[in-house]
C-alpha positions in Angstrom: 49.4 156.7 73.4 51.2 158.4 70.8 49.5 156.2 68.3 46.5 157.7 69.2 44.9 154.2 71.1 43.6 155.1 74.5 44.4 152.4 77.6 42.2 153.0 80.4 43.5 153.0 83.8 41.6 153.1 87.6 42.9 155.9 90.1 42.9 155.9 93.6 44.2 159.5 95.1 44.2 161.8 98.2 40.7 163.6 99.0 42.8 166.7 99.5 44.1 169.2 97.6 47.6 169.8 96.0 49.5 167.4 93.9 51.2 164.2 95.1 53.7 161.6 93.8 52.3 158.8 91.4 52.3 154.8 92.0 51.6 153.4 88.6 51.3 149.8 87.5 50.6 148.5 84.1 48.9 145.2 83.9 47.4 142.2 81.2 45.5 141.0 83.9 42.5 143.4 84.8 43.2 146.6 86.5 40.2 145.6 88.6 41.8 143.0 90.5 43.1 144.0 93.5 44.6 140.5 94.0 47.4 142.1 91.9 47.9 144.8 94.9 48.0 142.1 97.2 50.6 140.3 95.6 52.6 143.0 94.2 52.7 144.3 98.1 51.0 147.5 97.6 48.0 148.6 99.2 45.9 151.3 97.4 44.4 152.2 100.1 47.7 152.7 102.4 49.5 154.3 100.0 46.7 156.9 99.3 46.6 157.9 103.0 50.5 158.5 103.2 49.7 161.0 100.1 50.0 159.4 96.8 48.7 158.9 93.8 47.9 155.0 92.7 47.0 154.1 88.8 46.1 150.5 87.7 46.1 150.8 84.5 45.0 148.3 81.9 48.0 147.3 79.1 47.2 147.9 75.3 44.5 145.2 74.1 44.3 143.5 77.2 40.4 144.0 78.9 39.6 147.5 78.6 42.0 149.1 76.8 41.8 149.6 73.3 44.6 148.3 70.6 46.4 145.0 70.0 48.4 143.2 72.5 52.0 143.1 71.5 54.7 142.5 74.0 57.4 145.1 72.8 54.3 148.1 72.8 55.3 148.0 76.6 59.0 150.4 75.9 57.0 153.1 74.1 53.4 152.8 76.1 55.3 152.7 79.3 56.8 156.1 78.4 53.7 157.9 77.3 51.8 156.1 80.5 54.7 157.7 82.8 54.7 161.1 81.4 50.9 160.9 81.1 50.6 160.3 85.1 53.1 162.8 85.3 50.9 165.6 83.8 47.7 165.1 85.7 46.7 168.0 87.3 46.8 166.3 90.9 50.4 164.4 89.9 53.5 166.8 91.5 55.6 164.8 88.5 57.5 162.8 90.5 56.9 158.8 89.2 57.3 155.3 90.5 56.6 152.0 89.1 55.5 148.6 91.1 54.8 145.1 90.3 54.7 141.8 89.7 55.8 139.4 87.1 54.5 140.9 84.0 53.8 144.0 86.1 58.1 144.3 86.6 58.3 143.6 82.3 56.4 146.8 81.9 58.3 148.4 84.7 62.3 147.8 83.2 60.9 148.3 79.7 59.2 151.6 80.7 62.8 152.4 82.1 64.7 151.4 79.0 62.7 153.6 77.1 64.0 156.7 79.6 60.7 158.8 80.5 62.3 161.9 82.2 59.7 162.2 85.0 60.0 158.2 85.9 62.3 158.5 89.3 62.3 154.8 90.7 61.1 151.4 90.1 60.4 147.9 92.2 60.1 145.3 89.8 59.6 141.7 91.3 60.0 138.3 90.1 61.0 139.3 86.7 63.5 138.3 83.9 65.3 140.1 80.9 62.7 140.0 78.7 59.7 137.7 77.0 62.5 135.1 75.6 63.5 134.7 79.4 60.3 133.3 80.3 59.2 131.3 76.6 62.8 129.8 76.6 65.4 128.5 78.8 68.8 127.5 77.3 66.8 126.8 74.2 64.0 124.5 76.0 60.4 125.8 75.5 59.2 126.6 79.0 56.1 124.8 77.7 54.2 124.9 81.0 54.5 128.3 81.2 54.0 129.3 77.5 51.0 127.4 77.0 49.2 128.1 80.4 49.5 131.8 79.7 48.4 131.6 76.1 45.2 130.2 77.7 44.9 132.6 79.6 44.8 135.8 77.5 42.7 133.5 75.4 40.1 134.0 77.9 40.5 138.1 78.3 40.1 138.1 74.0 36.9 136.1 74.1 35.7 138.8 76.3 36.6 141.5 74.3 35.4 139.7 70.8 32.2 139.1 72.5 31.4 142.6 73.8 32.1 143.7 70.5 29.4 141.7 69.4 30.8 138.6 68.1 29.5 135.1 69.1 32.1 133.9 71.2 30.1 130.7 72.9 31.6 128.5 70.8 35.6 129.6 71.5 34.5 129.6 75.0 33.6 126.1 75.2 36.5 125.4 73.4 38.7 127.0 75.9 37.1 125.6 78.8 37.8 122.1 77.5 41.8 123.1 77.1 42.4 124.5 80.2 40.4 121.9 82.2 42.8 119.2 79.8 46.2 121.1 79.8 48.0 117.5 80.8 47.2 116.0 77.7 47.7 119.5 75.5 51.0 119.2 77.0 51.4 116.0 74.9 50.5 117.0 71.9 52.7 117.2 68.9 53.8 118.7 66.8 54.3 121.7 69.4 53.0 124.3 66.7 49.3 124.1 65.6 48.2 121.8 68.1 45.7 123.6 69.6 43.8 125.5 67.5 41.3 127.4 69.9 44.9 128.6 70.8 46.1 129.5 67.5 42.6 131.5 67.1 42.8 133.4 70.1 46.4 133.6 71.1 48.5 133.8 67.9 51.6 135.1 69.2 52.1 130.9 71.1 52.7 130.1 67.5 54.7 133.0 66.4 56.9 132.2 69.6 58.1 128.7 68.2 58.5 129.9 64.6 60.1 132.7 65.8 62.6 130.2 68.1 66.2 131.1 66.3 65.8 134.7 65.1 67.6 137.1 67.3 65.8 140.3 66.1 62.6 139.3 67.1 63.6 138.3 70.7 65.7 141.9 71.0 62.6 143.8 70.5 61.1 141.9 73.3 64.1 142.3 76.0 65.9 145.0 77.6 69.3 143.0 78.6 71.2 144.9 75.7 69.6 148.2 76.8 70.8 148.2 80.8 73.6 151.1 79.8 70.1 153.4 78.9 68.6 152.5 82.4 69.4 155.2 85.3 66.5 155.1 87.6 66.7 154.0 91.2 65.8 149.8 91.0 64.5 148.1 94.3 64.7 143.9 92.7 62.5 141.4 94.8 63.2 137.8 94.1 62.6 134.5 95.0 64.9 131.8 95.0 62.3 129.0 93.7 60.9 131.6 91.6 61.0 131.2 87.5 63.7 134.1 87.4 65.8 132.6 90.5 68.6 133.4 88.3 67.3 136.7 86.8 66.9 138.9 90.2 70.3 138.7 90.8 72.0 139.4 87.5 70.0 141.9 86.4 70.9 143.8 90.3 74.5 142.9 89.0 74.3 143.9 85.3 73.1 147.9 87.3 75.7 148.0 88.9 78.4 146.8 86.1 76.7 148.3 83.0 74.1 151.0 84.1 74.2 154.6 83.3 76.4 155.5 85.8 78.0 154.4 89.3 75.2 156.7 90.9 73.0 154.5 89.1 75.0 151.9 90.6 74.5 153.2 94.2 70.9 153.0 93.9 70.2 149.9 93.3 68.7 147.6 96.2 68.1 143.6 96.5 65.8 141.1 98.3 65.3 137.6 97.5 63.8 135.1 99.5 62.6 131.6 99.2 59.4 132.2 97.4 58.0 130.4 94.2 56.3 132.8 91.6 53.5 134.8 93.1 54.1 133.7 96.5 55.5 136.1 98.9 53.2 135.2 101.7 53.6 131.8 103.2 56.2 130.1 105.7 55.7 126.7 103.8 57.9 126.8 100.4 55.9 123.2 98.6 56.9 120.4 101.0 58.9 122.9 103.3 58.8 124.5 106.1 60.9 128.1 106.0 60.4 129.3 109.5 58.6 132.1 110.2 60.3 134.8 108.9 60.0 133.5 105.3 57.2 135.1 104.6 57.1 138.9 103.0 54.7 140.3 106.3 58.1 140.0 107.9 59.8 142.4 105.8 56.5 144.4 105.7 56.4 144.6 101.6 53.8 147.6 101.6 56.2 149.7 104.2 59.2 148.8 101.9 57.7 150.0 98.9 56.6 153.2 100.6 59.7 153.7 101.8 61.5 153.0 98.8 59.2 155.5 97.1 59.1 158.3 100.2 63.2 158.3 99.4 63.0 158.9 95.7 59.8 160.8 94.9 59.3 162.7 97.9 63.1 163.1 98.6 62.7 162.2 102.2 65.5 160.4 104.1 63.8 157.1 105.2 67.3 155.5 105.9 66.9 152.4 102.9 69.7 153.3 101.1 72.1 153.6 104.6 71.4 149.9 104.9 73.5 146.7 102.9 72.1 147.1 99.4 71.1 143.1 99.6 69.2 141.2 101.8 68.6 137.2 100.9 66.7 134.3 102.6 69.2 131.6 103.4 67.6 128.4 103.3 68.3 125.6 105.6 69.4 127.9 108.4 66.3 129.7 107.2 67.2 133.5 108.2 67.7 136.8 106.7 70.9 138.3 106.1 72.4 141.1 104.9 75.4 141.3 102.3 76.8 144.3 100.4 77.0 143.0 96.9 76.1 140.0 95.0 77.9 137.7 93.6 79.5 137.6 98.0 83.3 138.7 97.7 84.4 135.6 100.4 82.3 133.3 97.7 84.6 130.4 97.4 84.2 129.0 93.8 84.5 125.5 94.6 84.4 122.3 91.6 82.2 119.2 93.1 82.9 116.3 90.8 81.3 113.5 88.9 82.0 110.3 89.7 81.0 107.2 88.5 79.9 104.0 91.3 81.8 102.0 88.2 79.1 100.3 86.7 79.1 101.2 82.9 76.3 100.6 80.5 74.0 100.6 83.4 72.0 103.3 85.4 74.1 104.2 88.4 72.3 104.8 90.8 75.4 105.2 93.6 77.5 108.4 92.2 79.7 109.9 94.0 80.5 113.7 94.0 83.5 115.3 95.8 86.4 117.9 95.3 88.4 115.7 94.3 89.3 116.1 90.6 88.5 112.8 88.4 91.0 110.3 87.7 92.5 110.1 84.3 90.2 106.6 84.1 87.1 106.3 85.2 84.1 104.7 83.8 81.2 106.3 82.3 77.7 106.5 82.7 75.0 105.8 80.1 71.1 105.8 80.4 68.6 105.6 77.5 66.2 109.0 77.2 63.1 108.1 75.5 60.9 111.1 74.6 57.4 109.0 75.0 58.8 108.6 78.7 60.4 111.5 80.0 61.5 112.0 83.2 58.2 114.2 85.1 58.4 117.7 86.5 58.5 117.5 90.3 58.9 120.8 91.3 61.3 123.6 90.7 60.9 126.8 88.9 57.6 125.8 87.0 54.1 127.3 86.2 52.0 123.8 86.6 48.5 124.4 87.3 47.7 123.4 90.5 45.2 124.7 93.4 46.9 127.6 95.0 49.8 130.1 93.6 52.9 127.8 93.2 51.1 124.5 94.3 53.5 122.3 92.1 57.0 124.2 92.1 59.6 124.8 94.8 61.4 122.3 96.6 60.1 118.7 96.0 60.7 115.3 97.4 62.8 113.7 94.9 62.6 109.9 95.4 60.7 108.6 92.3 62.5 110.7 89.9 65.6 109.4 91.3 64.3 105.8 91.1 64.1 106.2 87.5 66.8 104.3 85.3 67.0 107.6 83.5 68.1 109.8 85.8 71.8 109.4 87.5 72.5 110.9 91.0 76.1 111.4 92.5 76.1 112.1 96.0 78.9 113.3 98.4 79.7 111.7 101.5 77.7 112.6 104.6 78.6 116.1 105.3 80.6 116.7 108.8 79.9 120.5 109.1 77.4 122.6 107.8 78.1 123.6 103.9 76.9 127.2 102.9 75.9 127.5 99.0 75.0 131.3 98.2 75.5 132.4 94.2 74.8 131.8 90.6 75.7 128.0 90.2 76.7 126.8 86.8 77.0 122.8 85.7 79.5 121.7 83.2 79.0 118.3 81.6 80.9 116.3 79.4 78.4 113.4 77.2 78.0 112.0 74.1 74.3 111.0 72.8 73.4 108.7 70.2 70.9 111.4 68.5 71.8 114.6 66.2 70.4 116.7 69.3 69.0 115.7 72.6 68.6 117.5 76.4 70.6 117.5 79.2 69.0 118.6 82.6 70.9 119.0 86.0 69.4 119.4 89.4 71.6 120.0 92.6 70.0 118.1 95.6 69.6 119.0 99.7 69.5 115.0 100.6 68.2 114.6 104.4 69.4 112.3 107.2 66.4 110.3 106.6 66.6 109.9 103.2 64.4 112.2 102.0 65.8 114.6 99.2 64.4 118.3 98.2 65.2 119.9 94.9 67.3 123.2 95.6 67.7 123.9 91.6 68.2 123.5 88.4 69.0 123.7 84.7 68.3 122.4 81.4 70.3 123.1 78.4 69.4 122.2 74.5 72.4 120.8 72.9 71.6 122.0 69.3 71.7 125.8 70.8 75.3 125.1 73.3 77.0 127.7 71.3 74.2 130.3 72.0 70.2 130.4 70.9 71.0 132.0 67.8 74.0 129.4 66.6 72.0 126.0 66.5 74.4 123.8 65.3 73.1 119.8 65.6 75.3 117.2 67.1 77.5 114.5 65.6 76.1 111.2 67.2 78.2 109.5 69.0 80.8 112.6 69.5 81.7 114.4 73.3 80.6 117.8 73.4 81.1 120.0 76.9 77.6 121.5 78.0 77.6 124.5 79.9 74.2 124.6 81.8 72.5 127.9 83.8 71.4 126.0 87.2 70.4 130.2 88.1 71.5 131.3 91.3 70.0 129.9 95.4 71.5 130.4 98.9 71.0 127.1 100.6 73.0 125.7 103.8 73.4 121.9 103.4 73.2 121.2 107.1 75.8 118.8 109.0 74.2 115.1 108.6 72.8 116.2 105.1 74.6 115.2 101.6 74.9 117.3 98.6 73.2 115.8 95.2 73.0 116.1 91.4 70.6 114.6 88.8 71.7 114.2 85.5 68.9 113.5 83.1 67.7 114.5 79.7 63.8 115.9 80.4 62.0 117.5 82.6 59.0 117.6 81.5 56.0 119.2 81.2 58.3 122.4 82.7 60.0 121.7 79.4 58.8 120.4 76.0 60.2 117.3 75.5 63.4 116.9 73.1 62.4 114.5 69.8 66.1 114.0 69.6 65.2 113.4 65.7 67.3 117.0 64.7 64.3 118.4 62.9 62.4 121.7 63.5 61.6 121.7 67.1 58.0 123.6 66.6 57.1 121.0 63.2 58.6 117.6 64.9 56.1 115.1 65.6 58.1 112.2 65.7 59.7 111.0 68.8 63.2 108.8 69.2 64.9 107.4 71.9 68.8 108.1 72.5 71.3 106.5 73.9 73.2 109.2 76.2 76.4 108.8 78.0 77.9 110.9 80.7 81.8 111.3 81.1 84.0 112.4 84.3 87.6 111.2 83.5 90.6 113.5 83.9 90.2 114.7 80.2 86.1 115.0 80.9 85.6 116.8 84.3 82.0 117.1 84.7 81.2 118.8 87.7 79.1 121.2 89.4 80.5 125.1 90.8 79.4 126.2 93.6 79.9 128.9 95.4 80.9 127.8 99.0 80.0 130.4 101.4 83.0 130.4 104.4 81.2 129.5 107.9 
């Protein structure tokens, strides 16, 4: 690198001779693992017989490279790695980037940075950046955050120990946490916890000190350097994935604020109905997808090699003739192409809040409809107490579990909807089959007793039977409703309008099905709990129960857009 650290990197190539394009992927996870080829959908050994180049190649200060991990190395490492492959003596220049989760981070900020020999990249599963995946609306992703602190804690003993140091000791230490997470999510306060953390994964701490200032997120992100990017973008998604949300608007922020409109042109889009890491299975959590959910359908390895045979060997493999989206649409459970996202015919369409009229009680018996709310209408209150909060069952999380994704996606519902602090609104059983297919977006009018408190939403495919599957959802702070760097507490007692990200799904609410939302305040351990004291999130260790009251009157039209796909 041009700080003189050297990161060490595996190559497969052709036994032949002349010079061929290069398949690079950059990696905190061990270049070893092939597991990572697997997932990301491309086969070393495949793509070396159809006459390229492959690097794994080991990020800075992660197993063997040399250097200290630190997330925003990636913009300037990625360029030196890319013009590095470029200028191997068996490399004809021509670069492409693959990869999975982190593995798409190193790819966009490798493109932000603009190394001239990088040609295309096929980032999957990925976000804007590390805030993306430590924070949501504010919330701490806590699952995720402190999962993956544990696990680079494990890659640093390793390193400390072949260095010489006696790292027994840490090791133990870290066994106990990760074979305890449940509990270390409970702990309090959130910062300092967990010291065999703290020793071995600093930057978990730096992340919630570091919660409000701007600057230090920036330099982890790309989202406010899309106009730099001009490379060729193939964006894999999921829609039960972590980034459900992310896939699609960063496709859409290429085309509206790339380079150029050629950059614009050659930009491609699949998502299906995977959770994170799992692009292999017809079963989606407690769902069957059909067959053809799974990524053997689309053959992922021939995609990528076709992707990359268009851009770095210039050959005509007819990808970018085809619609420049493809998505999974649930419920009907087929592929289909479209030829831009958001859909043109989408149909923004308001489902209402209302209340079954029973105030100062759970209510249980919501409706929700198009109608718009009448200038009276009751409200809803519930208690949220933090030393009770309402559980993660599935959706976008990283709990441990046996198996890749073993406790997100879509989730039976019942006993979080049994709770007395959750409210559901239901519409009417549905007479014809209703198409949802977009970014969805919740706005909610509420009051809380507390100087800052959580408001989750979750929009519901409720079966025939009864049975009811979590399709997705949102969580917004209210201290950070005015943007993550404006915290501004609340004045108890006062109604505030709460915009909240429910990402983006296509789902088809079949005939004989109802459409649902949940309204809570927690969902949790996805997301750290809210105190609702007002003090430092990362310091609090005190916990308080709030009073919280939800609003849908003529004045206070809480409701749900969705984006109605015409039959």
């Amino acid at each position: 690198m041009r700080d003189g650290t050297v990161l060490y990197a595996d190559v497969w190539r052709p036994d032949a001779p002349g010079r061929f394009p290069v398949l690079l992927t950059r990696t905190p996870y061990d270049k070893a693992l092939l597991l990572n080829a697997v997932i990301a959908g491309v086969d070393p050994m495949r793509s070396v017989g159809e006459g390229y180049v492959v690097i794994y190649q080991d990020t800075r200060g992660r197993f063997t490279s040399q250097g200290e991990w630190a997330f925003e190395a990636e913009f300037n490492d990625g360029y030196d790695s890319v013009e590095w492959a470029a200028g191997l003596p068996y490399s004809d220049g021509n670069v492409g980037m693959f990869g999975i989760s982190y593995l798409g981070f190193t790819q966009w900020m490798a493109a932000a940075a603009r190394p001239p020999h990088l040609k295309a990249i096929f980032p999957q599963q990925i976000g804007t950046g590390m805030h993306d995946f430590i924070y949501a609306d504010g919330a701490l992703f806590l699952c995720g955050a402190l999962l993956w602190a544990g696990l680079q804690a494990g890659d640093t003993i390793m390193r400390r120990a072949a260095a010489g140091e006696d790292m027994n000791p840490a090791l133990a230490d870290l066994i106990r946490f990760m074979n305890s997470l449940p509990g270390a999510y409970e702990q309090l306060p959130l910062a300092g916890s967990h010291p065999v953390i703290t020793n071995l994964s600093p930057f978990y701490d730096e992340w919630l000190a570091k919660a409000e200032d701007a600057d230090f997120w920036n330099r982890k992100g790309y989202w406010d350097r899309i106009h730099d990017i001009d490379v060729p973008i193939f964006h894999l998604g999921g829609w039960h994935d972590l980034y459900a949300g992310s896939t699609p608007l960063l496709f859409e922020a290429m085309c509206k604020r790339g380079a150029s409109e050629a950059t614009c042109r050659s930009q491609k889009m699949i998502v299906g109905p995977w959770v994170h890491g799992q692009l292999s299975s017809d079963v989606i959590s407690d769902l069957y997808m059909g067959v053809g959910a799974t990524a053997p359908f689309i053959d992922l390895p021939g995609l990528h090699l076709r992707w990359f045979d268009q851009w770095l060997k210039g050959k005509d493999t007819g990808i970018m003739s085809e619609p420049p989206v493809r998505i999974f649409v649930m419920g009907d459970n087929v592929w289909r192409h479209e030829n831009e996202w958001p859909l043109a015919r989408t149909q923004w369409t308001k489902y209402y809040l209302h209340s079954a009229g029973r105030a100062n009680t759970r209510d249980g018996d919501g409706s929700l409809d198009t109608s718009a709310p009448a200038a009276v209408e009751p409200v809803d209150n519930y208690v949220y107490d933090p030393r009770n909060p309402v559980p993660t069952v599935g959706g976008p999380t990283l709990l441990p579990g046996i198996g890749i994704g073993a406790n997100a996606g879509p989730k039976e519902q019942s006993r979080v909807e049994s709770r007395a602090d959750v409210l559901v609104y239901t519409t009417p059983v549905l007479e014809q089959d209703v198409e949802v297919t977009g970014p969805i977006r919740a706005a909610l009018f509420a009051r809380t007793s507390a100087p800052d408190t959580d408001w989750t939403v979750r929009l519901v495919d409720v079966y025939p039977d009864g049975r009811a599957y979590g399709v997705t959802d949102g969580i917004v702070r209210a201290r950070y409703r005015n943007g993550f760097d404006k915290p501004q507490l609340l004045e108890p007692g006062a109604v505030y309008e709460y915009q909240v990200d429910m990402q983006a799904t296509s789902n088809v609410f079949k005939k004989g099905h109802r459409i649902r939302v949940q309204v809570s305040s927690s969902n949790f351990p996805c997301y750290s709990r809210n105190p609702n004291t007002g003090g430092p999130l990362a310091t609090e260790s005190g916990l308080v129960a709030a009073l919280q009251t939800v609003l849908h009157d003529a004045e206070h039209p809480s409701h749900v857009m969705l984006p109605v796909i015409p039959r």
